[in-house]
C-alpha positions in Angstrom: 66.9 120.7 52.4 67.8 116.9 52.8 66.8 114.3 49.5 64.7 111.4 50.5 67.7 109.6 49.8 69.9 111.4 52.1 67.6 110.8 54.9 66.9 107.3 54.3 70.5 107.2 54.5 70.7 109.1 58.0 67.9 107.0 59.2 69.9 103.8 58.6 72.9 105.5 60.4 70.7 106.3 63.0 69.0 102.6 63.1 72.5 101.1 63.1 73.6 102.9 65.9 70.8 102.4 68.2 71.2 98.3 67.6 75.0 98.9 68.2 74.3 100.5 71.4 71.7 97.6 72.5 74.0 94.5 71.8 76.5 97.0 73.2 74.8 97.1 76.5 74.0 93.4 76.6 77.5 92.5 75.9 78.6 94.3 79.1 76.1 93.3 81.4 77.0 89.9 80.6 80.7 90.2 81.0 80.8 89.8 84.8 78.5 91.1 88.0 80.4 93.9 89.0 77.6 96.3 89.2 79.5 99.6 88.8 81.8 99.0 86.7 79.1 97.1 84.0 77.0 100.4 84.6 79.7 103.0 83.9 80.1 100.7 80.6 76.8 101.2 79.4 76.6 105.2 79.9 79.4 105.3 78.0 78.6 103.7 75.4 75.3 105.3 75.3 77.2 108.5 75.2 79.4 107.7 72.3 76.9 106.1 70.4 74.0 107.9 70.9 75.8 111.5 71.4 74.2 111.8 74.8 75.4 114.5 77.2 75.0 113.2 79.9 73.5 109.8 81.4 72.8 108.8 84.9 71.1 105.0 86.0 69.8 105.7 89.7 69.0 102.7 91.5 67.3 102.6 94.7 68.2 102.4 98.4 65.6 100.5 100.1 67.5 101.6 103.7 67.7 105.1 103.2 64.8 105.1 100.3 66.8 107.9 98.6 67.7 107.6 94.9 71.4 107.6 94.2 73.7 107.8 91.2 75.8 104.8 90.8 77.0 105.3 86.8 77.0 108.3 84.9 78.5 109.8 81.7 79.3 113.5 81.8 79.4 114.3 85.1 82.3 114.8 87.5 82.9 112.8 90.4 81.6 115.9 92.6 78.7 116.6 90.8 77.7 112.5 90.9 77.8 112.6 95.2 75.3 115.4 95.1 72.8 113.2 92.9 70.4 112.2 95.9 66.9 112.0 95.1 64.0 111.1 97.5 60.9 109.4 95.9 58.3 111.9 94.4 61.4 114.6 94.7 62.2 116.1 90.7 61.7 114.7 87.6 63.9 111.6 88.6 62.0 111.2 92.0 58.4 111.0 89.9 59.3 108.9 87.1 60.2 106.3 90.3 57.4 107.0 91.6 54.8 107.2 88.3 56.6 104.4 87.3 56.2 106.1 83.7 58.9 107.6 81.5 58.7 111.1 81.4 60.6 113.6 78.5 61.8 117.3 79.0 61.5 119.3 75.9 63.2 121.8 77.7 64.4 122.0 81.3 65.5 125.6 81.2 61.6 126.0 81.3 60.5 123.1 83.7 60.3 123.9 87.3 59.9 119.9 88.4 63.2 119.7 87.3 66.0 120.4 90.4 69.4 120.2 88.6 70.8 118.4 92.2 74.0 117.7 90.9 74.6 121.0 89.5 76.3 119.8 86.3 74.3 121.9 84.0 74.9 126.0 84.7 72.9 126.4 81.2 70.2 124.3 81.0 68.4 126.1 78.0 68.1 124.0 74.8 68.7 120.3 76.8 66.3 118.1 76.3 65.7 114.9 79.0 64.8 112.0 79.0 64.1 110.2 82.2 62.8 106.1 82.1 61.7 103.9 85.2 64.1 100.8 85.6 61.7 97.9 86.3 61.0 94.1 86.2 57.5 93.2 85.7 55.5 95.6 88.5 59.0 96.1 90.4 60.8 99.3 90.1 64.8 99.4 90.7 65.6 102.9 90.0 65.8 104.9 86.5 67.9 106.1 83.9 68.3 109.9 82.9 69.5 111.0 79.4 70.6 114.6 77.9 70.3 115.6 74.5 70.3 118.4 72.2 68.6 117.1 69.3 68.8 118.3 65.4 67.1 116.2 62.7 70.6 114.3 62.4 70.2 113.1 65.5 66.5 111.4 65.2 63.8 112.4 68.1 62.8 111.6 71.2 60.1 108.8 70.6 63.9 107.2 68.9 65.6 108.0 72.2 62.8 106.9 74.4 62.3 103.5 72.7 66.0 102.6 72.7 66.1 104.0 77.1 63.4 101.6 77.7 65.2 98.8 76.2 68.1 99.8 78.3 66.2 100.1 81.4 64.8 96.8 80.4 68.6 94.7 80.2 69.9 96.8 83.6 66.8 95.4 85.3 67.7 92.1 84.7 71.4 92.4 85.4 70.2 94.4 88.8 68.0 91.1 89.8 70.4 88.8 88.7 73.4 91.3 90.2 71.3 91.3 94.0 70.9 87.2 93.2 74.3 86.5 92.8 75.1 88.8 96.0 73.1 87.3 98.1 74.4 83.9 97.5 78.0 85.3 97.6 77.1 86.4 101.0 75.3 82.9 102.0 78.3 81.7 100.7 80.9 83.7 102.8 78.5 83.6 105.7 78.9 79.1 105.8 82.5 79.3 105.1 82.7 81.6 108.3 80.8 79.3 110.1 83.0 76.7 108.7 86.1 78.2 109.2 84.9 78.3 112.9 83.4 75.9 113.3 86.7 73.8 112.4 89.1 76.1 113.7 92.0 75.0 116.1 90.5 77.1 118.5 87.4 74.9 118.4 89.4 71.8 118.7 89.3 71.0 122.4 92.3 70.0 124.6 94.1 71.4 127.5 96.7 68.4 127.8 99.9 68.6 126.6 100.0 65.9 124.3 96.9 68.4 122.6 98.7 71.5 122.6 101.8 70.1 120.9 99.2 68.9 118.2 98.1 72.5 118.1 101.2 73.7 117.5 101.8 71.6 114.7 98.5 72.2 112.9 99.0 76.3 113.0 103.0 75.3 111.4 101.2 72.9 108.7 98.6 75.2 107.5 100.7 78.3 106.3 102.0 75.7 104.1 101.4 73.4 101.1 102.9 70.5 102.6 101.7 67.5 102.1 100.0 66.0 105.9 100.2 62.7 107.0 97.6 62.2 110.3 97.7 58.5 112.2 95.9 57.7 115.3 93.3 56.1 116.4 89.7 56.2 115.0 87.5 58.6 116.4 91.2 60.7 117.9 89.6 63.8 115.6 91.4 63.2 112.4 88.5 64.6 110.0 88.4 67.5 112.3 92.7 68.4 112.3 92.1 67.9 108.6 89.7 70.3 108.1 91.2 72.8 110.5 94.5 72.6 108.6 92.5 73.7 105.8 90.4 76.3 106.8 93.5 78.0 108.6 95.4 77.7 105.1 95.6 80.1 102.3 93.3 77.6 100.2 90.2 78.0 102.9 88.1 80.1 100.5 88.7 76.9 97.9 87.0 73.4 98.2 87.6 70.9 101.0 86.6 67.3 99.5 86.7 64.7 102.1 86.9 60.3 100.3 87.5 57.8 102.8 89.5 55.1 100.9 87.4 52.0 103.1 83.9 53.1 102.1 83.9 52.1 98.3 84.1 48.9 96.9 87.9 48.6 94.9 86.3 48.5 91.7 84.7 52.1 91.9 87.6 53.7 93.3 89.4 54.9 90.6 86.3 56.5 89.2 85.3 58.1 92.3 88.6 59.3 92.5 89.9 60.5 88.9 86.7 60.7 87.4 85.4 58.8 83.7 84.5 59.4 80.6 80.6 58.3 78.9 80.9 54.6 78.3 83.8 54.1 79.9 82.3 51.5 81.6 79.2 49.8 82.1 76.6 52.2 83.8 78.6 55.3 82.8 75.8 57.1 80.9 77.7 60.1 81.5 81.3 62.1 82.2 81.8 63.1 85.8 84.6 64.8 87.6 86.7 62.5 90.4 87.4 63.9 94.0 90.9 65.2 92.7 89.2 67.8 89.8 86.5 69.0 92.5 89.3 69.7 94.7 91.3 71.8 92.3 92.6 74.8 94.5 91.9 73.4 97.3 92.3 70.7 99.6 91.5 66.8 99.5 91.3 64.8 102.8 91.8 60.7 102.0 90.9 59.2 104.9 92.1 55.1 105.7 94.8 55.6 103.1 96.0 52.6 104.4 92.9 50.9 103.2 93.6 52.0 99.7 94.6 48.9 97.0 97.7 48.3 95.7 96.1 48.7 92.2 95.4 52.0 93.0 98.8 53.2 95.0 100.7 53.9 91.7 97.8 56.6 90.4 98.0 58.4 94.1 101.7 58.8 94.0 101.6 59.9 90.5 99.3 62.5 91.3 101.2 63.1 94.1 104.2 63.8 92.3 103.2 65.3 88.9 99.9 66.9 89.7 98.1 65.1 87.2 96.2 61.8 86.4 93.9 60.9 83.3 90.1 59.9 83.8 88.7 56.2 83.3 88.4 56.0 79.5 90.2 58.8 78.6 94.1 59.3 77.9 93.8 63.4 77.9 96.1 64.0 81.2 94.2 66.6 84.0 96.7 68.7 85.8 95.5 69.8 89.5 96.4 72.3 91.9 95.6 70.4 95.0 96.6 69.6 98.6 96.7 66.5 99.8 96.0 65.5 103.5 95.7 61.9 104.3 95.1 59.8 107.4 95.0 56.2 108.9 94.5 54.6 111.8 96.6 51.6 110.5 100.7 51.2 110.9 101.6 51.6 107.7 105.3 50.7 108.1 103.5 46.8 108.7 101.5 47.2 105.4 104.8 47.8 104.0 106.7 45.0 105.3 103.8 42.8 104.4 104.0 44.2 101.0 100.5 45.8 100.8 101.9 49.5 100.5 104.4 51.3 98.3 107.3 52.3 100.6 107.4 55.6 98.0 104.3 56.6 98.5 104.3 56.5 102.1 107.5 58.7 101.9 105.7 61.3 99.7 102.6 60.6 102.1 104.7 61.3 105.7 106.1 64.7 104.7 104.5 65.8 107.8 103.2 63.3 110.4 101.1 64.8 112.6 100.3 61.9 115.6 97.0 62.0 117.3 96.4 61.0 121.1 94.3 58.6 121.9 91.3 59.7 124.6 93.4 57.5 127.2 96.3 59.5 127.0 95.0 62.5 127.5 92.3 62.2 130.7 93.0 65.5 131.7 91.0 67.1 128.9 88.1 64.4 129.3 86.5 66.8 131.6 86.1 69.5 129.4 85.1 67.5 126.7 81.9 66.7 128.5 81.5 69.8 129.9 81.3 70.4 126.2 79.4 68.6 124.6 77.0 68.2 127.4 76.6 72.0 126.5 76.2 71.4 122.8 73.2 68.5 123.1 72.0 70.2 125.9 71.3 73.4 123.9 69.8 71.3 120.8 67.5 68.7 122.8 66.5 72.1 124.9 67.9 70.4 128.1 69.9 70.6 131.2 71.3 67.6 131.9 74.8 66.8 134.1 76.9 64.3 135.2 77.0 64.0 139.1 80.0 63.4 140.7 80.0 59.6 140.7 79.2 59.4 137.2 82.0 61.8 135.9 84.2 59.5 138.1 83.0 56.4 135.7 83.7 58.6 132.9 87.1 59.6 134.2 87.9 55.5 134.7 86.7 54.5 131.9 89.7 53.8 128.7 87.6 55.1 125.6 88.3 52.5 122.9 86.2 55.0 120.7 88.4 57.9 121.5 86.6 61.2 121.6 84.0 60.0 119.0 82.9 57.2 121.8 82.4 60.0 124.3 80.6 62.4 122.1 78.1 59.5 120.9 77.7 58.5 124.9 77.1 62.2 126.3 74.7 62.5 123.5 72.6 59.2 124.3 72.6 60.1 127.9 70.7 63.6 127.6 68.5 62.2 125.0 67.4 59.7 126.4 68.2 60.3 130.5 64.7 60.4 132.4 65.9 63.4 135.1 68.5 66.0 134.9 71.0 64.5 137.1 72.6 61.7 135.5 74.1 58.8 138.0 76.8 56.4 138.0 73.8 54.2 137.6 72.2 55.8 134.5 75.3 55.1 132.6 75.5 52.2 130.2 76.5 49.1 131.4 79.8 48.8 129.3 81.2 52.2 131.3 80.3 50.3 134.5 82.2 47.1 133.4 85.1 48.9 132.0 85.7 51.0 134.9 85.7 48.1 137.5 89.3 47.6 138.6 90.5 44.2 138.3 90.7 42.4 142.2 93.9 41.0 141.3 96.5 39.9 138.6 95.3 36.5 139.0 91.3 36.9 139.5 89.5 34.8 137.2 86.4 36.6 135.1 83.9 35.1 137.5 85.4 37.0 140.8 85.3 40.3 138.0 81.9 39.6 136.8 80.9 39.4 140.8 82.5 42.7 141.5 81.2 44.5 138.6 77.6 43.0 139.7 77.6 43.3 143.7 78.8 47.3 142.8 76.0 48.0 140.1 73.4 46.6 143.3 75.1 49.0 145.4 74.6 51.9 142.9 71.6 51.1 141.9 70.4 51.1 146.0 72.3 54.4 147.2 70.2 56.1 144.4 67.0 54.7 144.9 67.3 55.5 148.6 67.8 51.9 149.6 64.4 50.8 148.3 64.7 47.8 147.1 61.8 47.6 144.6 62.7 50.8 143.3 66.7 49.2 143.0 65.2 46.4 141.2 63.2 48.3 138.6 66.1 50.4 137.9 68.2 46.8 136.9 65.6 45.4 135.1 65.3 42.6 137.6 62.4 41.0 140.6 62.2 42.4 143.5 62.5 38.4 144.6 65.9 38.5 142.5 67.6 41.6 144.3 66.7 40.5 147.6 68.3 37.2 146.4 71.5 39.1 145.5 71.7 41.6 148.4 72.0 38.6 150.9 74.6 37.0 148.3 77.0 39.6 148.4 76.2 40.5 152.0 75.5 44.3 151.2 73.6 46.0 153.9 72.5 49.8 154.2 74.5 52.2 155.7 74.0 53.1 159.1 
């Protein structure tokens, strides 16, 4: 028979071992959110340091509504795919549904309990324990315990105290595990979207000049070259940026987009490499610069060309050695970054006029990728309506079209605005178009003045503001149905005014 002091002393064994097993258990399920592998953990280190038998933690399907076994300790890989338990079904299956713990003195005597897996061919003499996973009302699944208990080993109001404690962290890590997924999925789910979404099979363009551009975008993105795009603004440079990107290896990384012309010279650096608290006045506290948030991935400057001479040194640097300091600081940040930058300015002027570094445009124009503008490529202007007419069609719940006239004002036109000019036009147009045919004469008056050929090398601009007048009348009349009121409405002038200007330019209706 045991002294009092031998089984103070067991109890304290015993005591220590049950805290060890607790910080145990929240140790791994803090170490990462792999849910399996974090449950496997904490069986077994129930096992070895609570001499269990065998552990399960069952959590629940809410598809199938079947119980399933996805950590145990004791039981062979066989034995764990057979552990399947419906709610209400065996011991498991009512402490789920009881939402109460429930303890088998014996289950060689218990008929509730099923022995599914199969894993115990004697069950006289085990003892289990069986404890409802849960968060507040919410129950997750639950985690089963054999034991074969002495008076060395403590008893089961011991055991059942330290399971419910258990139950209690893997709830928490469950919810926080089916958190993190779901936001790993929303996560995935936008970057698909993205990586669609700026694709280079998005990227519309049947011409030539677009398929060579194609071409080179699928070469540059396998690569860590550093891009150089020039064109004109609103060519699509953002978007060939971005699709290099998300066609690279880096596309599950960050893409940070800074245009060098949209902060005042005084705040770029900061914006750019970041700065310390107090650096400066207003900096109440540190913050990261473009090039740290694009670590691993991919930074897109934008108007490099705009981009002070001040400044030029720090790029190339970085550039170069991969690393810069922040504002206030002199601890040097190394980055794993690529750099794509663009301009719609000729930087080999800048550099004549000495406003850029010749070596930074040479580590800049590794690979110059050249844009077309709209002009140059008129061929794909159809489809890029036909496109985009689609897209603000679908999200102004719409049907507008051009008619024939109208996409022949489109096709004249020289798009000074490139494709961002057209996008912005088809967009006004089915917003704000009154029918669902749109005319030559619903378009805005700049198409109609662009698209007016000139009547001669020599004509002054009063003979071309006379043409470009006398055929916006005409317009105006053929869709109106030669009613002159209705004609003059549509102008915005008298009826008194139009009849002034008919007779003027001598137009009469067809026969």
């Amino acid at each position: 028979m045991k002294t009092g002091t031998t089984q103070k002393r067991d109890l304290i064994v015993r005591k220590n071992r049950e805290l060890t097993a607790i910080l145990e258990v929240s140790k791994v399920l803090t170490e990462s959110f792999k849910l399996g592998k974090n449950l496997q953990s904490v069986m077994s280190s129930l096992g070895t340091l609570l001499e269990m038998q065998r552990g399960c933690v069952f959590l629940l399907d809410h598809i199938s509504g079947e119980l399933r076994i996805v950590a145990a300790h004791g039981l062979a890989k066989q034995n764990i795919a057979k552990g399947k338990y419906r709610i209400g079904e065996g011991i498991v299956g009512r402490v789920l549904e009881k939402k109460k713990p429930m303890v088998i003195p014996n289950i060689g005597k218990e008929p509730l309990f099923l022995n599914k897996t199969g894993s115990r061919p004697a069950k006289d003499g085990i003892s289990f324990l069986c404890v409802p996973i849960m968060l507040k009302s919410e129950v997750l699944g639950v985690i089963s315990v054999d034991r074969i208990y002495s008076e060395k080993l403590g008893n089961v109001d011991d055991d059942l105290r330290v399971l419910e404690i258990v139950a209690s962290l893997i709830a928490q890590f469950v919810k926080l595990w089916e958190s993190y997924e779901e936001v790993e999925k929303e996560k995935e789910d936008l970057k698909r979207e993205l990586k669609g979404k700026y694709s280079i099979q998005n990227m519309i363009g049947l011409s030539d000049r677009m398929q060579e551009v194609f071409e080179a975008v699928h070469r540059v993105s396998a690569s860590k070259a550093t891009a150089l795009l020039r064109g004109e603004s609103g060519t699509g440079k953002e978007l060939v940026a971005k699709a290099i990107h998300y066609m690279s290896p880096r596309s599950k990384e960050a893409f940070i987009k800074f245009n060098c012309a949209s902060i005042p010279e005084g705040l770029l650096e900061s914006e750019l490499f970041g700065h310390e608290k107090g650096s400066f006045t207003g900096a109440i506290s540190s913050r990261s610069g473009k090039f740290e948030l694009a670590n691993k991935g991919t930074i897109f400057l934008d108007e490099i060309g705009d981009l002070p001479p001040s400044l030029q040194p720090k790029i190339l640097r970085v550039l170069q050695e991969r690393e810069f300091e922040r504002v206030g600081s002199d601890k040097t940040v190394k980055v794993d970054v690529r750099i794509i930058t663009a301009t719609s300015r000729n930087l080999e002027t800048l550099i004549s006029q000495g406003k850029f570094r010749e070596d930074l445009y040479f580590r800049l124009n590794v690979i110059p990728l050249f844009l077309p503008s709209l002009r140059d490529r008129g061929e794909d202007i159809p489809i890029l309506i036909e496109h985009f007419l689609e897209a603000f069609n679908k999200e102004n719940k719409r049907s507008v079209a051009l008619d024939k006239n109208a996409l022949q004002v489109f096709l004249s036109y020289q798009w000074p605005g490139n494709v961002r000019e057209l996008e912005n036009t088809i967009e006004r147009l089915v917003v704000m178009s009154p029918s669902e045919k749109i005319t030559a004469s619903d378009l805005p008056v700049s198409l109609s003045i662009k698209h007016v050929k000139s009547v001669g090398k020599s004509a002054s601009l009063t003979a071309n503001v006379k043409e470009i007048e006398k055929a916006n009348i005409i317009n105006a009349l053929e869709n109106n149905g030669w009613i002159q009121a209705k004609a003059a409405r549509h102008l915005g002038i008298s009826s008194r005014q139009i009849g002034y200007k008919i007779k003027k330019y001598g137009i009469e209706p067809p026969d």
